[in-house]
C-alpha positions as CSV (number, residue, x, y, z in Angstrom):
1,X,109.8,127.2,110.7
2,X,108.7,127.1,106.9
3,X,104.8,126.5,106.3
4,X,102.1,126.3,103.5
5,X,99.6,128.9,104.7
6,X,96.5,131.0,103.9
7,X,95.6,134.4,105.6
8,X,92.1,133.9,104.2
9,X,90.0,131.2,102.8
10,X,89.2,130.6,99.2
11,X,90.8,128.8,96.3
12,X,94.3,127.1,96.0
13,X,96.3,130.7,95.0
14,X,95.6,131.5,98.7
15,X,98.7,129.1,99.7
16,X,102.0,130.9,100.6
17,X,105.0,129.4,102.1
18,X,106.2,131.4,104.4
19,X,108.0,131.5,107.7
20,X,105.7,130.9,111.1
21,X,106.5,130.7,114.7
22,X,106.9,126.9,115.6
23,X,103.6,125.4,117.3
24,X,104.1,124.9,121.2
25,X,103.0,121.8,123.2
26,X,101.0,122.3,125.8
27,X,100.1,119.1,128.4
28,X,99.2,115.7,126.9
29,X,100.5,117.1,123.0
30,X,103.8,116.2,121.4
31,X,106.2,118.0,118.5
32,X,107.2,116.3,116.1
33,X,109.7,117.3,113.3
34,X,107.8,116.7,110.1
35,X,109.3,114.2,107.0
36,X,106.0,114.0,105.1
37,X,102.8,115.6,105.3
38,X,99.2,114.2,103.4
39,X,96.8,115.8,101.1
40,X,93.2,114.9,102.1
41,X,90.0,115.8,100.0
42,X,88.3,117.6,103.6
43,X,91.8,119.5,103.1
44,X,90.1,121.1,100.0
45,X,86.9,122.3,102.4
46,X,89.1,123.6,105.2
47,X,90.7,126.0,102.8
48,X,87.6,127.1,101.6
49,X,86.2,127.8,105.2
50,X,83.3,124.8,104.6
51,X,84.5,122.1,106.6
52,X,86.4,123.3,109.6
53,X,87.4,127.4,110.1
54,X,90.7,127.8,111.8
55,X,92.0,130.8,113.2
56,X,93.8,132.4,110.7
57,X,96.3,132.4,109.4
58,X,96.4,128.8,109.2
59,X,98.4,125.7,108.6
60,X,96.2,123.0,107.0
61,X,97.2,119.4,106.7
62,X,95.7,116.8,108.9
63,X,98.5,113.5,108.8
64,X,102.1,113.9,108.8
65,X,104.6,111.5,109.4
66,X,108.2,112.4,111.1
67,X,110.3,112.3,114.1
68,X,109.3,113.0,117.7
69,X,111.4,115.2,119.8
70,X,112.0,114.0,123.0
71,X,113.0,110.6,121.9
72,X,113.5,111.1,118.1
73,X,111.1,107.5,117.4
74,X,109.7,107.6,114.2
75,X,105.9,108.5,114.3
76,X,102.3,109.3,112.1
77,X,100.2,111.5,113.5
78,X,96.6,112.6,112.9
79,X,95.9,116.3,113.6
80,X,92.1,117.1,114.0
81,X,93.3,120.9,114.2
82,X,95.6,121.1,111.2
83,X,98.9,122.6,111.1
84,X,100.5,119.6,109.3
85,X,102.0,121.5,106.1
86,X,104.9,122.4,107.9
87,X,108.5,121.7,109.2
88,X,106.9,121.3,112.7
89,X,103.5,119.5,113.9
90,X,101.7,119.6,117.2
91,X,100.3,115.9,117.7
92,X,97.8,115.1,120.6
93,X,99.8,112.4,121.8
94,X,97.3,110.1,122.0
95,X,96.3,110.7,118.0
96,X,100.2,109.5,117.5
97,X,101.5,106.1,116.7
98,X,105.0,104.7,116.2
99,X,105.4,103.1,113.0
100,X,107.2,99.6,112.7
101,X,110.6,99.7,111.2
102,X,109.1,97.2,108.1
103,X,107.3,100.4,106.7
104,X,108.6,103.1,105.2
105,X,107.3,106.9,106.0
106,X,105.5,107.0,102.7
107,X,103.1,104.3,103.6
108,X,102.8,105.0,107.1
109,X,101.4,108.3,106.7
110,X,99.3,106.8,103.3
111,X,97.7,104.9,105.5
112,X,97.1,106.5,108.4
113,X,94.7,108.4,108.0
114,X,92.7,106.9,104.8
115,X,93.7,103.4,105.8
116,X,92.2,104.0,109.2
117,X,88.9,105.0,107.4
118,X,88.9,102.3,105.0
119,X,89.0,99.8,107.9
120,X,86.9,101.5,109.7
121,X,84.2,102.2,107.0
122,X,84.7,98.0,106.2
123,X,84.9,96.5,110.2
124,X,82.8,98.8,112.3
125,X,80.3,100.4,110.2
126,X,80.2,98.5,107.8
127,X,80.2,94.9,109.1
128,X,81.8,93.5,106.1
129,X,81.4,89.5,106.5
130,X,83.3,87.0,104.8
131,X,81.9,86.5,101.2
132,X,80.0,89.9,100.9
133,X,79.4,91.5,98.2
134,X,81.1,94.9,98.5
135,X,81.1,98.2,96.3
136,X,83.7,100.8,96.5
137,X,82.9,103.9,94.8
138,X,85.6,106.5,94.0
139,X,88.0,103.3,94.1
140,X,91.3,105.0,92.9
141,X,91.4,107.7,95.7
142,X,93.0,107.5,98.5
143,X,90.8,106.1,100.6
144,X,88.8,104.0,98.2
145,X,91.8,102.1,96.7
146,X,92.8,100.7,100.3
147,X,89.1,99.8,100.9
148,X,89.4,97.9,97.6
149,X,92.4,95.6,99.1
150,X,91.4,95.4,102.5
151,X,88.0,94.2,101.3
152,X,89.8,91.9,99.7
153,X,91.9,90.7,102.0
154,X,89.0,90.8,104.8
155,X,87.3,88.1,102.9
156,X,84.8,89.7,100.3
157,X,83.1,87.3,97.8
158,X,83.4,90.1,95.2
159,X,84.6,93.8,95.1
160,X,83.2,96.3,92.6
161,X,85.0,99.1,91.7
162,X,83.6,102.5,90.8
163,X,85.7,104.9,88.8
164,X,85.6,107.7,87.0
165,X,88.0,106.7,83.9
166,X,89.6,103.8,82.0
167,X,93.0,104.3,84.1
168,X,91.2,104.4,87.3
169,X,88.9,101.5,86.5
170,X,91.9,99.5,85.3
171,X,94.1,100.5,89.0
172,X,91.2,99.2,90.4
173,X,90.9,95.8,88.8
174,X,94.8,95.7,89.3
175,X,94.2,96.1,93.0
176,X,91.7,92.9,93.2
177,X,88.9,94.1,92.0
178,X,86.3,91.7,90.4
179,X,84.3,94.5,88.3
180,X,85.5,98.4,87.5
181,X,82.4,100.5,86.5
182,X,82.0,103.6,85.1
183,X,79.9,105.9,88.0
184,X,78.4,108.1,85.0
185,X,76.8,105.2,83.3
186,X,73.2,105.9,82.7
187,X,72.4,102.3,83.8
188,X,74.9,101.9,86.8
189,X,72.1,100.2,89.0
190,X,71.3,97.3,86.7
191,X,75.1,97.3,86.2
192,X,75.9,96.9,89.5
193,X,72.8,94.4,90.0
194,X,74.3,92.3,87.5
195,X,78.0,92.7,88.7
196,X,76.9,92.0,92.2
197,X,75.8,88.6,91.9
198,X,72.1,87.3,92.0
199,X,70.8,89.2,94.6
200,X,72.6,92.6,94.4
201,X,75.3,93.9,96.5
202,X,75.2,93.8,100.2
203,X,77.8,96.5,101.3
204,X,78.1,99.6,99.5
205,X,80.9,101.9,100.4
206,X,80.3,105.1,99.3
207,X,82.9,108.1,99.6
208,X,81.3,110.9,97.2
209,X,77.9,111.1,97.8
210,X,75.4,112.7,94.8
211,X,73.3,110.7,92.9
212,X,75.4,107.7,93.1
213,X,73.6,106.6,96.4
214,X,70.6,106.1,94.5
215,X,72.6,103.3,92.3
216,X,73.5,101.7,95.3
217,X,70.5,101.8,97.2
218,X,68.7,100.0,94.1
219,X,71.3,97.9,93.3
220,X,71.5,96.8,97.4
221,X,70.5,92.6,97.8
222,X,68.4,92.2,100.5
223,X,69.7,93.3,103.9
224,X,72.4,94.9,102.4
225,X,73.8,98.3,103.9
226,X,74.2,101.6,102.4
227,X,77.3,103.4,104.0
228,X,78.5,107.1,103.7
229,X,82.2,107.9,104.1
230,X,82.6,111.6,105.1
231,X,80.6,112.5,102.1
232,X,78.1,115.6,103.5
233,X,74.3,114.6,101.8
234,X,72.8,116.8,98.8
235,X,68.8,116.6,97.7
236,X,69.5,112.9,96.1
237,X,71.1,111.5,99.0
238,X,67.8,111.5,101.1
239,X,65.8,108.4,101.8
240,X,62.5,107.5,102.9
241,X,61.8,105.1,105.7
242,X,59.5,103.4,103.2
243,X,62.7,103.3,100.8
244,X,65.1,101.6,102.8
245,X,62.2,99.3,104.5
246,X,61.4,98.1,100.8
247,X,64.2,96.7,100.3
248,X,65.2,96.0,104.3
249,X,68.1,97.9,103.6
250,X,70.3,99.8,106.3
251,X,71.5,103.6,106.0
252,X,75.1,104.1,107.7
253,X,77.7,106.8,108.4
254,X,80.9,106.8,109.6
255,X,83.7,109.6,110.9
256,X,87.4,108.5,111.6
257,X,86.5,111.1,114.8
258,X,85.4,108.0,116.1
259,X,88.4,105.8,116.0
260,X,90.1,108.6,117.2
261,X,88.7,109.3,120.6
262,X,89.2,105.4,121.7
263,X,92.7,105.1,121.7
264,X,92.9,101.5,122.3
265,X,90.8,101.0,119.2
266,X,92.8,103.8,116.7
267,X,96.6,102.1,117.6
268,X,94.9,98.7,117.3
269,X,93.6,100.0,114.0
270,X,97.4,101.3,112.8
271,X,98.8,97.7,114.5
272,X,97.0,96.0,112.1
273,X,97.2,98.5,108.9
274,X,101.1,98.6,109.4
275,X,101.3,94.6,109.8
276,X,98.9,94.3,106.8
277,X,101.8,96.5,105.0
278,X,104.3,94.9,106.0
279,X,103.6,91.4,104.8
280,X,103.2,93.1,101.4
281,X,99.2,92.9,101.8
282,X,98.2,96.5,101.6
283,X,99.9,99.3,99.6
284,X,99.1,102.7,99.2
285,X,99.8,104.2,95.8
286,X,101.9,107.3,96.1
287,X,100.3,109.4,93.1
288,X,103.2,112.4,94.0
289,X,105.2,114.5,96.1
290,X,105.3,117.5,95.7
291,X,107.3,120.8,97.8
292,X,105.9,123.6,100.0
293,X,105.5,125.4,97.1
294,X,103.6,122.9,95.0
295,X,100.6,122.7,97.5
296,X,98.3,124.6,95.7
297,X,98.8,122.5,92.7
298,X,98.0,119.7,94.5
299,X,94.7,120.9,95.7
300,X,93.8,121.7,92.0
301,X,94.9,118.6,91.5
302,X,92.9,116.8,94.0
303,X,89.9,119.0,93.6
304,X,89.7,117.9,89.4
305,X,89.9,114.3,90.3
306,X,93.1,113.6,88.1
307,X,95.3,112.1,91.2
308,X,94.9,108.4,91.9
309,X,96.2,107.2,95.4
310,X,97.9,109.5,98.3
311,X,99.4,113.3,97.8
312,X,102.2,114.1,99.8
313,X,103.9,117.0,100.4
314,X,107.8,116.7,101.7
315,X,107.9,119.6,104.0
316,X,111.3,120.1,103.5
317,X,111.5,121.0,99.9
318,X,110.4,124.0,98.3
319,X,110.5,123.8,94.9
């Protein structure tokens, strides 16, 4: 089969598409024969060896979207090992879901994987109650503008939108956003105290990490919870007891890993993203598509912050 693949880890000119031997499935694991496969920002870390180190060579790529041989139903997938820039994925079966016929493979597999997170971050970490105050930062990507909607459409009082320019602020507002803020603003915390009502924010959802936690933190109401989405914590991102018990704030994490290893609640969680999607509730922006061959400008893409919604790469293009 035809893959994007590194023989050692470093920046995007690593990529080559070549041909691999298919992946076999072994007991409980299922093939399926790839339509679409997703560009993730932990992508960028695995093919620098920081998040994850997979034998090499590898096949990256952690959400595809395709057929499933055996039955040939139309499935998404979540790979926790990679291997999903390529004609043919090896699926856990239990990480697999059938998606309805009322959504296309484009948004099944955009929200798979960030859609799961979003709702996760929002309902189980998070808490998110109905007429919350909730920030989103990095609220054009491609899990922050889904948390923006299905904020939103959970029942948020106000969403706030952080973004790094004009076009991203102004995707944001077009999503339902109340407020789009610029994250470099020297003042962000009294602008997101202001934006956030009279007594601050109460959920903020971040999914970068750096300084920007410190806006949130001060700009949190009382009882409000700060909540890291797969961010990894620098020098700025650590807090005192004394900090968070000054302003009875809370400190959250969450990992999609989770959601994952309860099946029950990760098909519950794509049940309800797909049926959000198909009553034209949710919708994942498809920034592009791009061939085998176009992976590694994707990840430069991706790593400079110009994309705004959910890379794909079709798997059987290359060029």
């Amino acid at each position: 089969m035809r893959a994007a693949v590194i023989h050692r880890y470093g920046g995007p000119e690593e990529f080559r598409t070549e041909t691999v031997p298919e992946p076999a499935a072994g007991p409980g694991r299922v093939l399926i024969d790839v339509t679409l496969a997703g560009l993730n920002y932990a992508d960028l870390h695995c093919r620098t060896g920081a998040y994850a180190r997979y034998p090499l060579p590898a096949v990256l790529g952690a959400d595809v979207v395709g057929r499933r041989r055996g039955d040939g139903r139309r499935v998404a997938a979540l790979l926790r090992a990679g291997g999903g820039y390529a004609r043919v994925a090896c699926a856990e079966a239990a990480h697999t879901v059938e998606v309805p016929d009322g959504v296309g493979d484009e948004q099944a597999l955009a929200l798979l994987e960030q859609g799961a997170t979003a709702y996760g971050a929002l309902t189980l970490a998070g808490r998110l109650r109905p007429g919350e105050t909730v920030v989103v930062t990095s609220a054009a990507g491609g899990v922050g503008h889904l948390a923006v909607q299905l904020a939103r459409e959970l029942g948020a009082g106000r969403v706030i939108a952080l973004a790094s320019t004009p076009a991203k602020r102004e995707f944001a507002r077009s999503l339902g956003a109340d407020a789009a803020l610029d994250p470099e603003d020297p003042d962000l915390a009294g602008r997101l105290a202001r934006s956030g009502g009279v007594d601050g924010a109460d959920l903020f959802v971040d999914l970068v990490g750096g300084r920007v936690l410190r806006a949130g933190l001060a700009a949190l109401a009382p009882f409000g919870r700060l909540l890291s989405v797969g961010a990894r914590g620098g020098p700025e991102e650590r807090f005192s007891v004394d900090e968070l018990a000054d302003r009875s704030a809370g400190l959250l994490g969450f990992w999609l890993q989770h959601v994952l290893a309860d099946r029950a609640l990760f098909a519950g969680t794509a049940e309800r993203l797909f049926a959000l999607a198909s009553a034209g509730k949710l919708v994942a922006r498809i920034d592009r598509t791009v061939p085998l061959s176009g992976v590694a400008g994707a990840h430069r893409a991706l790593a400079a912050r110009e994309t705004m919604g959910k890379v794909l790469v079709d798997v059987g293009r290359e060029a």
